[in-house]
N, C-alpha and C positions, 0 to 999 in steps of 0.2 A: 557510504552508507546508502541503502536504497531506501525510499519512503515508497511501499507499494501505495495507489489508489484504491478508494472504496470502488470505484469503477471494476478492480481487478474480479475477475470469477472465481477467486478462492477468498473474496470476503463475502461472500455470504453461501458460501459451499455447508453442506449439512453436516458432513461428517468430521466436524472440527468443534473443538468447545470454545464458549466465547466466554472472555473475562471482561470485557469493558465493552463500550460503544464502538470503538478499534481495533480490539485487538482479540488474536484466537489463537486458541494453539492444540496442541494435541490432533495434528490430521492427520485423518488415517490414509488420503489417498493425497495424488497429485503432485504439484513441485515443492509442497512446503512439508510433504509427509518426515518427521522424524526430524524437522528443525525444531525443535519449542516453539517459544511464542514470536507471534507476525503482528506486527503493527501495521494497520493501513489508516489511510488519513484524507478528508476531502481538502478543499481550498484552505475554507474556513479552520479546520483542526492545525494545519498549517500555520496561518495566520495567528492563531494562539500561541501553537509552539513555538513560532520565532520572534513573538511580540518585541524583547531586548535586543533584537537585531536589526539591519537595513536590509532588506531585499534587494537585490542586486540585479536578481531574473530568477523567473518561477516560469514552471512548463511542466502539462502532461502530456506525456503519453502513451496513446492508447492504441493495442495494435492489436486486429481483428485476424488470430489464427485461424487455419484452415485446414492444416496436415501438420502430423500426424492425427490430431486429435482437434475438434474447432472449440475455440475458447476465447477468452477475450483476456489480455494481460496489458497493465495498466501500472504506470509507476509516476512517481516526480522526478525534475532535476530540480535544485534549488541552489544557489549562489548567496550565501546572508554574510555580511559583516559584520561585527559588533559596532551598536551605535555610542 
């Protein structure tokens, strides 16, 4: 599963409807165009979602695109085990 970052440039892209604090859906352009709904998440929304878990290792990252198009794309890896 991928957990995009609020860091990512299609969380706060315009042409997308927002249903929650995280999540959007309905974009009309880009790499999420004509998936439904995208969840993205900071540290802390993380830290919620995984509350009943062990974090094992948590890491962003974020990579400053150039070509074809400059953008900024940002995601988690997360490692949890049931506590």
């Amino acid at each position: 599963m991928d957990w995009f970052s609020v860091r990512n440039k299609a969380y706060t892209q315009t042409d997308a409807e927002d249903i929650d604090e995280y999540s959007r859906k309905n974009f009309a352009s880009g790499y999420f165009k004509g998936l439904g709904t995208v969840h993205f998440a900071d540290k802390n929304h993380l830290l919620d979602i995984f509350c009943d878990f062990k974090i094992e290792y948590m890491a962003e990252k974020v990579n400053h695109n150039y070509f074809p198009e400059e953008e900024i794309s940002a995601g988690w890896d997360v490692v949890a085990r049931l506590k």
